[in-house]
N, C-alpha and C positions, 0 to 999 in steps of 0.2 A: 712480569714478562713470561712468554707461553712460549713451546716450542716450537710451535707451527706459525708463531705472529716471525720470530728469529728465520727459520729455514725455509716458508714461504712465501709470506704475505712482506717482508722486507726484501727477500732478492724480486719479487714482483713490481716495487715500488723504486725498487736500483734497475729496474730495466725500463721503465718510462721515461726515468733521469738520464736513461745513459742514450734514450731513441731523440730527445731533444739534444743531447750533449754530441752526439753524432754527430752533426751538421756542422760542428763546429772542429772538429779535430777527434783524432781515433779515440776512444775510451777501452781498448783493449787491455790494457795495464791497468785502470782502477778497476775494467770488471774481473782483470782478474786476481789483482790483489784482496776483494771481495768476497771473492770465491774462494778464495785460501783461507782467510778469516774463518770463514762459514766451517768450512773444512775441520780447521784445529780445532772450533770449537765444540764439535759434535763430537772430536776424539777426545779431548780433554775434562767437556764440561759434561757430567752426568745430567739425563735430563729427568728431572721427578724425586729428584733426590736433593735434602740439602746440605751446603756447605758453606764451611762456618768460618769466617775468618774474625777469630777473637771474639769481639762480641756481637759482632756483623752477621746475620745470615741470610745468604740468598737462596733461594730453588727458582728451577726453571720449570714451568707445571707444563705437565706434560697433555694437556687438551684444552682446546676452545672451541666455540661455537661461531662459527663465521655462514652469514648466507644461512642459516638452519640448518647447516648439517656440523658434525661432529667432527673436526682433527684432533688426530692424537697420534704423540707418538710415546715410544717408551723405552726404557736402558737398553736393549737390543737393537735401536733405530741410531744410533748413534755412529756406531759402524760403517753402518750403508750411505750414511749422509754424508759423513766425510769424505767415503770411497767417491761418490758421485761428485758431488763440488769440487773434488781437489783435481781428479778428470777433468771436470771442464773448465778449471782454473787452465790446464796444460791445454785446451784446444783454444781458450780465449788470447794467451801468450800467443801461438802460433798463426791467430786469424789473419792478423797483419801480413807476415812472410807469406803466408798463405794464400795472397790476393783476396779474400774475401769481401764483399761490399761491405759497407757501412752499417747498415740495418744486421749483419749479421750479430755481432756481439749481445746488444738491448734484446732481439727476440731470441736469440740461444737462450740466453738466461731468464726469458721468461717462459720456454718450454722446459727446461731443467727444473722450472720453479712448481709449476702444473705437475711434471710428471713426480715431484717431489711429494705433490699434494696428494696423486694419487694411492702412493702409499699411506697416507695418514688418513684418507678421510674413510668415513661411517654412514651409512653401512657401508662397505666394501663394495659393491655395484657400481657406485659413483663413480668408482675410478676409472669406469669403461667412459666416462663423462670427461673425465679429467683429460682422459690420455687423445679423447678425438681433437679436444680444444686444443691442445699442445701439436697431433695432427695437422692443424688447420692453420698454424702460427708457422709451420715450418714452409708452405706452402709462398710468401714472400720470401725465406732463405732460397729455395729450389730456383725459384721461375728469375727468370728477368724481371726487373723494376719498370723497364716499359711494355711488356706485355701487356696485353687486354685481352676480355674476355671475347671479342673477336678471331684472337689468334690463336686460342684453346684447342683449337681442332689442326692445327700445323704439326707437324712431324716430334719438333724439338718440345713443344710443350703436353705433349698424348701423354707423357712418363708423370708430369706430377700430377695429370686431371685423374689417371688410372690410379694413380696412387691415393688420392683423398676420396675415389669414390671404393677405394677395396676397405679404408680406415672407416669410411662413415658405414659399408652394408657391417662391417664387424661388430658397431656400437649396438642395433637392436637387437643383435644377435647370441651378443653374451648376454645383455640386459634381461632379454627374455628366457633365457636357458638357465638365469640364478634364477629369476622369479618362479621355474618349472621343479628348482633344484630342491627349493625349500618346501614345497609339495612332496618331493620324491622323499624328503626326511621327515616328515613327516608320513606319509605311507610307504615306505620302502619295499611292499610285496608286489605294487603297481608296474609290472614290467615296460607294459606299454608308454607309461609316462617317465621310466627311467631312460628305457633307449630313445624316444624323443631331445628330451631334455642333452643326454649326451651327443646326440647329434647334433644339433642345437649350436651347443659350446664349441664343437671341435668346428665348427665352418665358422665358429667366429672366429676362432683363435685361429685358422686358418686364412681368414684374411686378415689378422693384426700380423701375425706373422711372417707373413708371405709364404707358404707353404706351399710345395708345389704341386700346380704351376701354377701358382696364384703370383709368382713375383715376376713377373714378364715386366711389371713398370721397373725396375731395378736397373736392369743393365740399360734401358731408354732410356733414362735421365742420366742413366753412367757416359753418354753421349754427349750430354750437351749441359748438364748443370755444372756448376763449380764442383771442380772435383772434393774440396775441402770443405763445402755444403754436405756435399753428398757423404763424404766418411762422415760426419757427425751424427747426420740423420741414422745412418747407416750402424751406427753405435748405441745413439739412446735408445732409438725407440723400441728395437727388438728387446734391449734388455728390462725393458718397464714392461712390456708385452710378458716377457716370460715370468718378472715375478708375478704379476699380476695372475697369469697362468697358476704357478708356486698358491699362489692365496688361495685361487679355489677347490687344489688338491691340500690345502692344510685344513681349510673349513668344515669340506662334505663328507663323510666318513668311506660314501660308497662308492666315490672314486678315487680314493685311493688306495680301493680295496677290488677294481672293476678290472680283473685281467685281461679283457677283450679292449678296454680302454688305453690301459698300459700299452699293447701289444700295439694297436695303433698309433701313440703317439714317438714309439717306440722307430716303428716303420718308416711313419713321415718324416723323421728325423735324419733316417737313414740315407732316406731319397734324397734330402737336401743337400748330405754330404756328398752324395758319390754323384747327384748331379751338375751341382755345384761345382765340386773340385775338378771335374772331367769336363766341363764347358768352360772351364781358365783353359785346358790342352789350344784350344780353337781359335781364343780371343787373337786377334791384332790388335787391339784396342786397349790402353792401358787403364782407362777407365774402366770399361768394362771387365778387365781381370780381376780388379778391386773389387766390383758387384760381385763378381761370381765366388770371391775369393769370400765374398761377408755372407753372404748366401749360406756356403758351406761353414762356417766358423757357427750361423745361429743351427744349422743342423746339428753340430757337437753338442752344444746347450739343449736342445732336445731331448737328444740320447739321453745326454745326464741327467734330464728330468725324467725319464722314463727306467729311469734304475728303480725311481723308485724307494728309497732309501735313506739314511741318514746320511751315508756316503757320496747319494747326489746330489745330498744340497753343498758339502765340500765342492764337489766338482764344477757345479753351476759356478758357484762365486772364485772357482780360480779360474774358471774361462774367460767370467767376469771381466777381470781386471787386467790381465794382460790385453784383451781384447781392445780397448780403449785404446791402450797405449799403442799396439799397431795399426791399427786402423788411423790414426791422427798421423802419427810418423808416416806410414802411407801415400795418407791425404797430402801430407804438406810436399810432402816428395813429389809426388807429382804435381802438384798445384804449380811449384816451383818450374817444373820441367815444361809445362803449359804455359808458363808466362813467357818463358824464352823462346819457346820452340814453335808455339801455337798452334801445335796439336799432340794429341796424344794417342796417332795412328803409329803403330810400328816405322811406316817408312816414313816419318818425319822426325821419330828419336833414335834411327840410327848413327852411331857414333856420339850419343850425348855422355858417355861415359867419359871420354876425353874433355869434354868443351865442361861439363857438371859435374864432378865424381863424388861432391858431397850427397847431393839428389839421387843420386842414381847407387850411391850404395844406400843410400837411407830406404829408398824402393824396394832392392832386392832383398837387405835384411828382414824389415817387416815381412815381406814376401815368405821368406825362410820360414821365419818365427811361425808366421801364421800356417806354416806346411807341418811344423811341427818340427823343426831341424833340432838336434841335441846341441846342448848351449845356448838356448837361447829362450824368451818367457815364455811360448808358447808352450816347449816341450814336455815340461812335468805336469799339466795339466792332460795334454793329449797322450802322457802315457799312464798315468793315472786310470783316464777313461779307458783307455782300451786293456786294461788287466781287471778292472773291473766289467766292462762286456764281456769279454774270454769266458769269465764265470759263469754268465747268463747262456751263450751261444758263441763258439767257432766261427759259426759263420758270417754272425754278423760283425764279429771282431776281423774278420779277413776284410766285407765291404769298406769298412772302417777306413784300412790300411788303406786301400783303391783310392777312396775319395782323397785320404793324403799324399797318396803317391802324385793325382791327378793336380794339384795344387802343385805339388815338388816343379813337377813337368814344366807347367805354368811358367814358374819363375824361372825353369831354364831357360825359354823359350824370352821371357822378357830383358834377361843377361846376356843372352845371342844377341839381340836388337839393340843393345846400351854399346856392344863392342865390335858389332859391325857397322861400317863405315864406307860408305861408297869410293871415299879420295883421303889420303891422310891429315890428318887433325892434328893441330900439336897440345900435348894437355898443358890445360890450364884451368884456372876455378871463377868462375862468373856468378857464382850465388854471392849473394851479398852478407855483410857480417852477420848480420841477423839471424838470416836463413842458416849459416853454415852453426850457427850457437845454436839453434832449436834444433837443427838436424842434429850433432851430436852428440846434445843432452840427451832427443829420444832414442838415439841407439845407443847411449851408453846404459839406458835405464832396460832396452832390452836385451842387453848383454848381463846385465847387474843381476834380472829377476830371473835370466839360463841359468846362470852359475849359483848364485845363492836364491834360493827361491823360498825360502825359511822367512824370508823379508814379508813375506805375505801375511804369512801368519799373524803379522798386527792386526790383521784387518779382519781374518777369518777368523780368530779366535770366537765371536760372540755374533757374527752374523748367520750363524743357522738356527738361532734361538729366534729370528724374526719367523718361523713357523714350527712353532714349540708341538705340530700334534705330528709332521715329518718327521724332526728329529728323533719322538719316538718309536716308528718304525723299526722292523730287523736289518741286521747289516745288510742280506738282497733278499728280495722278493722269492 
């Protein structure tokens, strides 16, 4: 048994099981009991290594050859794969409370499975392959089940056709700027073919990312998709985008060495925050606070790649992982508030505080968390980052603040609309058991990761060895 046949070629083969099993009754509990499985086992079981029990030994080898290319993964991939499946073990729990359709669970977990591959496969290019397929899989979660390709050009459906065509110009884009790369390392005195080649990269990653203004489709599907579709999306794919990012600043010597490079990705980072978190000020729209609010959270992961450092890839992977966890609490928060309410404009969840107050604290916490509020899992990550910017610049450590002030704002703004009320309400709790057990579990775990946030450290111990030429970098550039 191979690591790559365990972590993706079997969750691939549990998501065809679970697209027929659909029709029959929800499969959210076996996928995501699955997904736990997967999880412990990548913390538990070394992979490439053997272990012996008495006279028994097993190893789990750590590559195959599937399709003609190469996966592989290795004792530092172990980490990251647990981090990821045990996540979307917690969004698969919640899909149900969440309203999500049917078809969500089998294709989640076969884009979790793709973008899973993309870290394992060889050459490392492919994964700009991996990650459009997984793209392209998400595009049934986003849209209606009865849409058709007649309806493409309608209001409600502009946000996922903008969205798969910003993922597909990204694919030739990186494709052709590694093919440019390995020329540039090979002559490295070639200027002309280096600042090509970096141009190149950065409008890919500029559309895998949504950099701005490249995420105009974000807050339009934040309109009209499931809102519990949309935090998901809103989750992986940035974070497979940025390590993928991660991979070809561990690879190429002379960009992680390019300070004109640096300084730009550095910037773009910046803009996302302070545009991001100051376009929540504006929103009515609770969906849309959410986009604008993940908008600004992939701008922090940015910055933290643009330290530069050994110290950013710490900060990358503790954005990581709270991340998940507010963005689904979030999601499910209002998904819940959308099902009752049936809409998610400001004046139709006035006074939902009384009639919901599980949803609607679950709402504003995440909201919190993600501003960065002290106590809570957001916070040691976003103060982490901003004393290590201080070091770099002042001032971009002030915009910093802005962009989280402009989030803070945000959420007070969406607290005003939970407890104002046109006529008096009498409280009472209308989410169902289910809903009020997922809601509390996720705020209790983001209350858990404010106050003890050492909890982490299981995870980050051995996840910055997944680019061993980063971590040896100076503490800052």
């Amino acid at each position: 048994m191979s690591a790559p046949v365990i972590w993706i070629l079997l969750p691939l083969m549990a998501a065809a099981i679970f697209l027929v099993a659909s029709y029959r009754g929800s499969v959210a509990v076996p996928a995501a009991l699955l997904s736990l499985l997967l999880a412990v086992l990548a913390m538990f079981v070394p992979i490439d290594t053997a272990m012996v029990f008495g006279s028994v030994s097993i190893k789990i080898a750590g590559s195959v050859q599937l399709l003609g290319r190469s996966f592989q993964f290795g004792a530092a991939d172990g980490p990251m794969l647990a981090l990821v499946y045990a996540l979307s073990a917690l969004w698969f729990f919640g899909s149900r409370a969440g309203g999500a359709n049917r078809s969500f669970v089998p294709l989640a977990f076969a884009v979790v499975a793709l973008l899973v591959a993309s870290l394992a496969v060889e050459p490392f290019l492919y994964a700009a392959l991996l990650i459009e397929l997984a793209a392209m899989l998400t595009i049934p979660l986003i849209m209606d089940s009865s849409s058709s390709g007649e309806r493409l050009n309608r209001p409600s459906n502009r946000g996922p056709l903008r969205f798969i065509i910003y993922q597909t110009l990204a694919m030739p884009l990186i494709l052709f700027s590694g093919w440019m790369l390995s020329g540039v390392e090979a002559s490295p005195g070639d200027l002309a073919l280096t600042s090509q080649s970096g141009i190149l990269l950065g409008l890919g990653f500029a559309f895998l990312l949504a950099i701005f203004p490249l995420y105009s489709w974000i807050p339009m599907m934040a309109e009209n998709a499931s809102p519990y579709t949309l935090g998901f999306t809103l989750w992986l794919l940035p974070t497979f985008a940025l390590l993928l990012a991660l991979g070809f600043l561990d690879r190429f010597a002379w960009l992680r060495t390019s300070t004109g490079l640096i300084d730009a990705i550095r910037l773009a980072g910046m803009v996302l925050v302070v545009s991001g978190g100051w376009l929540c000020v504006f929103q009515r729209h609770l969906g849309r606070m959410l986009a604008f609010a993940a908008i600004a959270e992939t701008g922090l992961a940015v910055v933290a790649v643009s330290l530069n450092s050994f110290l950013s890839l710490d900060l990358v992977f503790l954005l990581f992982i709270p991340r998940g966890i507010e963005l689904g609490v979030w999601a499910l928060g209002i998904s819940v508030l959308k099902i009752n309410s049936g809409s998610l404009e400001f004046r139709s969840c006035q006074g939902l505080a009384r009639t919901h107050p599980i949803a609607c604290s679950a709402v504003i916490l995440s909201h919190l968390s993600l501003a960065g509020l002290p106590l809570l899992a957001g916070f040691p990550s976003r103060l982490a980052l901003w004393e290590q910017l201080a070091q770099v610049s002042l001032d971009l450590a002030f915009w910093l603040l802005m962009g989280l002030i402009g989030i803070f704002i945000g959420a007070g703004r969406t607290i005003s609309a939970f407890l104002m009320a046109p006529e008096f309400q009498p409280w009472q709790l209308n989410e169902t058991r289910h809903q009020v057990i997922l809601l509390c579990v996720g705020m209790g775990v983001l209350l858990m990761l404010g106050i003890f946030p050492q909890v982490l450290q299981l995870f980050m111990d051995k996840l910055h060895f997944l680019f061993e030429h980063l971590v040896q970098l100076p503490a800052m550039l």
